[in-house]
Structure formats: structure tokens, C-alpha cells
C-alpha positions as MATLAB code, in Angstrom:
seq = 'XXXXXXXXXXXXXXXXXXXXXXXXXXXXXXXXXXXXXXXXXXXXXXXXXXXXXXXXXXXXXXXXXXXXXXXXXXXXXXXXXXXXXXXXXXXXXXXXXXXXXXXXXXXXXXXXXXXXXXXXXXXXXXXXXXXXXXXXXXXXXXXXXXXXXXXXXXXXXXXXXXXXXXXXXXXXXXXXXXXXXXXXXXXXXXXXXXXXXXXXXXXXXXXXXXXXXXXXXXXXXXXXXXXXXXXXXXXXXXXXXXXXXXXXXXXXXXXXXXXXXXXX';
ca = [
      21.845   58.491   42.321;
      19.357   59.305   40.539;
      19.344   56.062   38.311;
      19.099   54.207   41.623;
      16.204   56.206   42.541;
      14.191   55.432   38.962;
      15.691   51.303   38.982;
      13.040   51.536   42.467;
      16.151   51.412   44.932;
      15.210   52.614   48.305;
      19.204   52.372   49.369;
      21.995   52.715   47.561;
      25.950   51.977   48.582;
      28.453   53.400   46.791;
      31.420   51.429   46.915;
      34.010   52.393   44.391;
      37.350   50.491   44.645;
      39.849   51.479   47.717;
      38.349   55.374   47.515;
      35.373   56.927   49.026;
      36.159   60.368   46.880;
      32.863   59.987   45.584;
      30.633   60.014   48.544;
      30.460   63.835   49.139;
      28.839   64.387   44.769;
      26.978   61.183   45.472;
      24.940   62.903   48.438;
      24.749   65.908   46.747;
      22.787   64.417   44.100;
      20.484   62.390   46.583;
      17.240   62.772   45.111;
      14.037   62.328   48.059;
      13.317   58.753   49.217;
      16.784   57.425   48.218;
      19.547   56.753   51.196;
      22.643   56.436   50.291;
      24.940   54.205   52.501;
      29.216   55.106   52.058;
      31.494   52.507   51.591;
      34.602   50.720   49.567;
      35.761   47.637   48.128;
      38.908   47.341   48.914;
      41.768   45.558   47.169;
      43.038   42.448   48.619;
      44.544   39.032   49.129;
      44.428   35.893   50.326;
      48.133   33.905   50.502;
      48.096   30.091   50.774;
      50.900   27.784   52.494;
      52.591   27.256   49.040;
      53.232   31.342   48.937;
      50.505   31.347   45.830;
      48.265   33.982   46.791;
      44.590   34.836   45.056;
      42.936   37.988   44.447;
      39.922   39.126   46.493;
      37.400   41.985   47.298;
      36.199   43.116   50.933;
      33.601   45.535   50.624;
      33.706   47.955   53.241;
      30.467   49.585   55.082;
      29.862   52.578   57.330;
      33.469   53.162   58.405;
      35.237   56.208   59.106;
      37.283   57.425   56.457;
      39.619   59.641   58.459;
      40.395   56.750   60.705;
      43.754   56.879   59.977;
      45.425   53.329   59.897;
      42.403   52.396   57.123;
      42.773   55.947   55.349;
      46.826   55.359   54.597;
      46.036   51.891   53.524;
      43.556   53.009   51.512;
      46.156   55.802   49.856;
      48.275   53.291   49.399;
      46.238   51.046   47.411;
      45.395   53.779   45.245;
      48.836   55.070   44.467;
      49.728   51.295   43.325;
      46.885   51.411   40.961;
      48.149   54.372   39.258;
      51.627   52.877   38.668;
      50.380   49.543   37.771;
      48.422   50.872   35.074;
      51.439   53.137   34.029;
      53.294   49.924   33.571;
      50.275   48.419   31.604;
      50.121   51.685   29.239;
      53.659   51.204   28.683;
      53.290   47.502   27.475;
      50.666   48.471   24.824;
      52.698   51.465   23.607;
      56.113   49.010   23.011;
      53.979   47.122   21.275;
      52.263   49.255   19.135;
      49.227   50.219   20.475;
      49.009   53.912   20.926;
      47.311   54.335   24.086;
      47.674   57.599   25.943;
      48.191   58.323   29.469;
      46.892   61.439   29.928;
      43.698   60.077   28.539;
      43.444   57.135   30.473;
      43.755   59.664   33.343;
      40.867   61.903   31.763;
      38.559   58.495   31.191;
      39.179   58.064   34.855;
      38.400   61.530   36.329;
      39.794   59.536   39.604;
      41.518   56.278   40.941;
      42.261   54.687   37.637;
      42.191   50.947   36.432;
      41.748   48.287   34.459;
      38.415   49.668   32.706;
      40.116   53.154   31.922;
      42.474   51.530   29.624;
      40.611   49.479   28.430;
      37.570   52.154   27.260;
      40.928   53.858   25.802;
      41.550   50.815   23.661;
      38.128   51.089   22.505;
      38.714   54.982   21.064;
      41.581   53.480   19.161;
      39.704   50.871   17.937;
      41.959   48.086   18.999;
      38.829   46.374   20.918;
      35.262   46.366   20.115;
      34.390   46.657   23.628;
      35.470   47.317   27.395;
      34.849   43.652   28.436;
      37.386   42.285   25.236;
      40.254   43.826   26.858;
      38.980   41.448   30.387;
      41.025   38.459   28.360;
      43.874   36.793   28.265;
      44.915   38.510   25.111;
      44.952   42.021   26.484;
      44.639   42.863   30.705;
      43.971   39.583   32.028;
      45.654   37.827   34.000;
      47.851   35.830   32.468;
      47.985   38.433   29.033;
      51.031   39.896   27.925;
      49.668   43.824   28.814;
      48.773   42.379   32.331;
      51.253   43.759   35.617;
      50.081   42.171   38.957;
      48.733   44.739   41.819;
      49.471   45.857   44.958;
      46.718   44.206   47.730;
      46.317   43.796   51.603;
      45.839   41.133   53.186;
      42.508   40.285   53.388;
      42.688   39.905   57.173;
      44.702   42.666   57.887;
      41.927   44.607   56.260;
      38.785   43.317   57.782;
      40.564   44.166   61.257;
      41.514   47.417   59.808;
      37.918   47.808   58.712;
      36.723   46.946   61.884;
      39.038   49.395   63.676;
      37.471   52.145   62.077;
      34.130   51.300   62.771;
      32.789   49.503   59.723;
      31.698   46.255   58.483;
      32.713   43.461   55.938;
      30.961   42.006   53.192;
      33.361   39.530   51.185;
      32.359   40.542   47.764;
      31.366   38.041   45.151;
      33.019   35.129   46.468;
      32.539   32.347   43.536;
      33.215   35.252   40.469;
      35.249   31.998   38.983;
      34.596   33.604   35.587;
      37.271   36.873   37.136;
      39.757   34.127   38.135;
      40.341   31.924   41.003;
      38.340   31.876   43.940;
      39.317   31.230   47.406;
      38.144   28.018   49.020;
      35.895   27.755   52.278;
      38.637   27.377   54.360;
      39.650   30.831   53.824;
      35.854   32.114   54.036;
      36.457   30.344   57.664;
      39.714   32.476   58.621;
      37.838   35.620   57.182;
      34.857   35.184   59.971;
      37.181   34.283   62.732;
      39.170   37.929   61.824;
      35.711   39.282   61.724;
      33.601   39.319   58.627;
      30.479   40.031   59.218;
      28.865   38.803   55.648;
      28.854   37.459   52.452;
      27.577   39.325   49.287;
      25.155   36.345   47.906;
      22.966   38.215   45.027;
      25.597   38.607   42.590;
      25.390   38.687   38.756;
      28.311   36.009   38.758;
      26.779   33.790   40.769;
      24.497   31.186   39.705;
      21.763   29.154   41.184;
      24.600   26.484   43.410;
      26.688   29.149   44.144;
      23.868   30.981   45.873;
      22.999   27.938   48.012;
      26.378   26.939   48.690;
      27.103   30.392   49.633;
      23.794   30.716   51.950;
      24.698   27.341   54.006;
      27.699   28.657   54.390;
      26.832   32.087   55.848;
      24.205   30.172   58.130;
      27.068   27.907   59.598;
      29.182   31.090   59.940;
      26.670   33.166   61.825;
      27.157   35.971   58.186;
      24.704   38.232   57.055;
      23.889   37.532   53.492;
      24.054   40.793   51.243;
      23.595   41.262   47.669;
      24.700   43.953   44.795;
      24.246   44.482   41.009;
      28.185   45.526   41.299;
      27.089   48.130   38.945;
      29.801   49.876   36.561;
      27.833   52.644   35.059;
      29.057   51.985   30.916;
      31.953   49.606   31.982;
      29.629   46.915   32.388;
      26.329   45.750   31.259;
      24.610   45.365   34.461;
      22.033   47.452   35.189;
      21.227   48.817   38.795;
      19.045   46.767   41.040;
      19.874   43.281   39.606;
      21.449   42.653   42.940;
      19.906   43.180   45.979;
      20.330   43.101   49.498;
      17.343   42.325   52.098;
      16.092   44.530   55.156;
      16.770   42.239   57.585;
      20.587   41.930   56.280;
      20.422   45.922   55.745;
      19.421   46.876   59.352;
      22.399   44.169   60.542;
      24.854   46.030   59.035;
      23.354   49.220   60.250;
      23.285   47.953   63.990;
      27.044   47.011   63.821;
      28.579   50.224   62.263;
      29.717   52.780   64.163;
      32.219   54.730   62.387;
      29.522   56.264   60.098;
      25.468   56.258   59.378;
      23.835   56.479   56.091;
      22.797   59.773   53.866;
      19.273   61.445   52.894;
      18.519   64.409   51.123;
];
């Protein structure tokens, strides 16, 4: 909070994936002139008519976290993530790389993923860095240490985000460089359930994705959002590279109503 505060933020969200754990340290440590708006990007899917289905985010504003359809989902989620990365763990122990559980669970200090094992493969020296292990010769997709996760459907989660009150940003919807992306048509089905934006600004998006993304969101009646989808050390993105604008801001503040933003 504080590093938002000095990068000349005047809000913050804190969005980390299917969890809001965080929120209660994260207002805590509010320092003046800094609001701080709760949230979560939650873990999801989109299926096709062939059965193929693609991996997406939904981040999720101002809801109510004890709502309690959203708050098992959310549970849910989180207890997948622990045994998929069990099963990962296991993979790179058969094959010789002596990764330990109990300290990917310390790296976490919370919901645990991806990144946790791979800043453990880093301590062992078996990558130079957290973003190696993003390949298709460790955790990717498509590696042979990758196990598939556990997601909603992106739908049922933007009503369920809705029925507690919040709102929903699709989050970086062109990341091509994290996989495959879903086309338009699904960005169509996603408004109709009730999205209310898409998250524009993004580090992974370049200069056509951007205006693609904007026409889009004009057609669509969506607020336009952006984020630096900072990691803290995990990734090399520093905080305020993404922003979103007031006009977009107070939009999402006029159709919450499950929670309201934080000051010291």
C-alpha cells in the first residue's frame, strides 16, 4: 500500500486470485490519501461447442465476501489450487527436481500457485528466474510439470458476482502471450450475463489490442478499466503502469453495492 501511495496512485484494488484474505492487512497499512478498493480475480472458463474450453480471468469489484453462493465458490477454487499444485510438486520430484512442499506453502504465506513453485525452482537453482518456469518446458501449458485447474464458468461467475453485489471487469482479454484468448463472440455472451467492463490498460496489450478492445467496449455499452496486474517480485511490472480513469472509476463505484472502498 504503501508502494501504491509513492508510484502517485490515488486508488488502489487489490485483487489477488479467487481470495480476498488480504483486504483486512491491506487497509491496515493504508497510508493518508490512498483508497483502497477490495476485490478478486477469479478463476474461470469459457467452453466452446466442440467441448474445448479456454482459460479466463473476471476480476471482481466491491462485492460482498460473505455472500455466500460467491464465498463457497470462491473456497472452492482455492482448495483446487492447492491440490493442483500438489500434483505439479509431485511431477518435479519423480523427476528429479527436489522441490519441497512445505516450502512452496511458506513462499505462499496463502492461496498458492503457479509462481510459488516456481520462485521454489529458483532456490534450487533449476531456473534462473520466476518467469522461465511460465514455459512449455516447466508449468506451462502444454509442459510435462503442467496439471490443468479447476475454473467456473465464466458466466456462472459474473451472475454470481453480480448476486453479491459487485461488478465485472474481464481481465486482460488479448494476454495471447498467457495462451489462447477468447474470441468476441464470447466477450458478447459475457455482457449479455452482465459484465460491466473490460480491463483495456494492460501490460500485455499493445497498441491494436487497445483499440480493438475500446470499439468493442463502446458497442457493448463496457466501462473501460485498466491495471499494472502487479505481482510484487513475481513479475517485473511495476505499480501504476496500468491505469484506470475517473470516469470508469466512479462507474464502477455507482454500480456496487455489496461493498464501498477503504481510507485510512
Amino acid at each position: 500500500m504503501r508502494a501504491a501511495r509513492q508510484a502517485g496512485l490515488d486508488v488502489v484494488a487489490l485483487t489477488d486470485h479467487d481470495t480476498t484474505a488480504g483486504v483486512a492487512a491491506a487497509a491496515a497499512a493504508l497510508p493518508p490519501g490512498l483508497v483502497l478498493l477490495p476485490g478478486a480475480e477469479i478463476s474461470c472458463r469459457s467452453t466452446g461447442p466442440d467441448g474445448d474450453s479456454i482459460s479466463l480471468h473476471l476480476l471482481a469489484y466491491l462485492f460482498d465476501p460473505t455472500e455466500p453462493d460467491f464465498r463457497a465458490a470462491r473456497a472452492w477454487l482455492r482448495e483446487s489450487r492447492i491440490h493442483r499444485a500438489e500434483r505439479m510438486v509431485a511431477k518435479l520430484r519423480a523427476a528429479g527436481h527436489p522441490v519441497s512442499w512445505q516450502r512452496v506453502r511458506e513462499l505462499a504465506g496463502g492461496t498458492v500457485g503457479r509462481p510459488h513453485i516456481a520462485a521454489a525452482l529458483v532456490e534450487i537453482g533449476r531456473i534462473n528466474h520466476i518467469g522461465e518456469a511460465f514455459t512449455t518446458a516447466w508449468l506451462r501449458r502444454g509442459g510435462p510439470y503442467h496439471v490443468g485447474k479447476d475454473e467456473l464458468d465464466v458466466l456462472a461467475a459474473i451472475r454470481m458476482v453480480l448476486g453479491a453485489g459487485g461488478v465485472g471487469v474481464f481481465a486482460h482479454p488479448l494476454a495471447r502471450r498467457r495462451g489462447r484468448v477468447v474470441g468476441d463472440d464470447v466477450i458478447v455472451a459475457m455482457a449479455a450475463a452482465g459484465l460491466a467492463g473490460l480491463e483495456v490498460d494492460h501490460p500485455d496489450h499493445d497498441a491494436t489490442d487497445r483499440a480493438h478492445l475500446i470499439g468493442l467496449a463502446d458497442d457493448l455499452g463496457l466501462l473501460v478499466t485498466g491495471s499494472s496486474d502487479y505481482h510484487g517480485t513475481n513479475k517485473m511490472v511495476p505499480l501504476g503502469a496500468g491505469c484506470t480513469g475517473p470516469a470508469a472509476y466512479d462507474a464502477i463505484l455507482a454500480q456496487a453495492t455489496g461493498a464501498r472502498p477503504l481510507a485510512a
